[in-house]
C-alpha positions, -999 to 999 in steps of 0.1 A, spaced: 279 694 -208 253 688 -178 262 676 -146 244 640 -154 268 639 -186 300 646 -171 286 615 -143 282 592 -173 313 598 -187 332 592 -155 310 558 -147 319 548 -184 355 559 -182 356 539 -150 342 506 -167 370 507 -195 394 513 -171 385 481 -153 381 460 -187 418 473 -200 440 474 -170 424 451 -143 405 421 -166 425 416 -194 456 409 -176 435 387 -151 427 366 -177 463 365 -193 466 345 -158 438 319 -161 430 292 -182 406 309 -200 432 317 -228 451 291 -232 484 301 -235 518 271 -236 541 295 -221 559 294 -190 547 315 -163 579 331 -163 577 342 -202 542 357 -200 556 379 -170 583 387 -191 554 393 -222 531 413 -205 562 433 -189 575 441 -223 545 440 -248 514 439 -228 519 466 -206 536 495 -233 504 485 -259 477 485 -233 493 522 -220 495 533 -256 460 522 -265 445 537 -235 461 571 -242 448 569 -280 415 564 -270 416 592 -241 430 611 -272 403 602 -291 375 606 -270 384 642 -263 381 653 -297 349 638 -299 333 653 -268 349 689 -275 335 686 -313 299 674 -296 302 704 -273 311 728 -300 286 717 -326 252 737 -331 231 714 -352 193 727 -358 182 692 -378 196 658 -371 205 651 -407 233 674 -404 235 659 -370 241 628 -380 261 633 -411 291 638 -385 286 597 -379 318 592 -407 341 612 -387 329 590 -353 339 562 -374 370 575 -387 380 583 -352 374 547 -337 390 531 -371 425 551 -366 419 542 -331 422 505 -336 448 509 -366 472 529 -346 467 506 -318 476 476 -335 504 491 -352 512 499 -319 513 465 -308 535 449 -335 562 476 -333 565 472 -293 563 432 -300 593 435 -325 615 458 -308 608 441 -277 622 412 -296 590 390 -295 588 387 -335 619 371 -338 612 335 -335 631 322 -308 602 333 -283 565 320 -283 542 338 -309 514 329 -294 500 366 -274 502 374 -317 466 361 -321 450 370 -286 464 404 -282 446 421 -312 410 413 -302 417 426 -272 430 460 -288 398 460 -307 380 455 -271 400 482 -256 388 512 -285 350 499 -282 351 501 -247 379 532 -243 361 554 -269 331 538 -281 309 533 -247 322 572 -233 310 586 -264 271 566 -269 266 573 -230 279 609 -225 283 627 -260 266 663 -254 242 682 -272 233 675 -310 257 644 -315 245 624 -287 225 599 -310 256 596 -337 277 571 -318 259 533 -322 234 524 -300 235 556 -279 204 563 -279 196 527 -262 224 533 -239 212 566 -228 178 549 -224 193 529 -197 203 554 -175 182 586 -184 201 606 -202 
């Protein structure tokens, strides 16, 4: 990987950091998701659901993301068909990314005891677009900015990105 790579990956790294651990829990906190809950219970939520799934999502997509960039930085391609035939296995990658992290949600929501009725089901339908949000930007925007050598076009709109800054 050159220098300007291992840069982008860091800036990109940096900007999902900032979207899963700093904005979404700000906005758990304002009106922008309206939530019915006390203040007290989405402490308690986001101490016991929130917290565990954001940590366990982030890890899956450092996870990941390293398999991506050492298979980029191993591959040898001479023609970008077989370049770009590698595009299922991108896919494959962010897929089991957001499966695992949503499967990851619902067993820390039910042995955290928030599936059992008698607390508010509401973080059920605002949490897993967030997980979605968390692989794009956690694996997805790391990999179209700062994937080396052959596969650098294969993730979705890298080539655009990397337009952007150059690379």
């Amino acid at each position: 990987m050159k220098l300007k790579d291992f840069f982008a990956l860091a800036v990109a790294f940096f900007v999902a950091t900032l979207f899963a651990l700093v904005l979404q829990p700000f906005l758990f906190y304002q009106p922008v998701i309206p939530f019915s809950m006390t203040t007290n219970d989405l402490e308690d939520w986001l101490g016991a659901v929130f917290w565990p799934t954001t940590f366990i999502v982030y890890g899956l997509g450092i996870f990941f993301l390293f398999i991506w960039i050492l298979k980029a930085a191993k591959s040898k391609f001479t023609n970008a068909k077989r370049a770009l035939s590698n595009q299922g296995l991108w896919w494959l990658l962010l897929i089991i990314n957001v499966i695992l992290g949503l499967i990851a949600f619902f067993a820390v929501s039910f042995f955290s005891g928030w599936l059992d009725g008698e607390k508010s089901i509401e973080p059920l339908f605002w949490v897993p677009p967030f997980i979605i949000l968390d692989a794009i930007f956690i694996y997805w925007l790391p990999t179209a900015i700062a994937t080396p050598r052959s596969l650098r076009y294969v993730p979705p709109l890298s080539m655009t990105l990397r337009k952007l800054y150059g690379g």
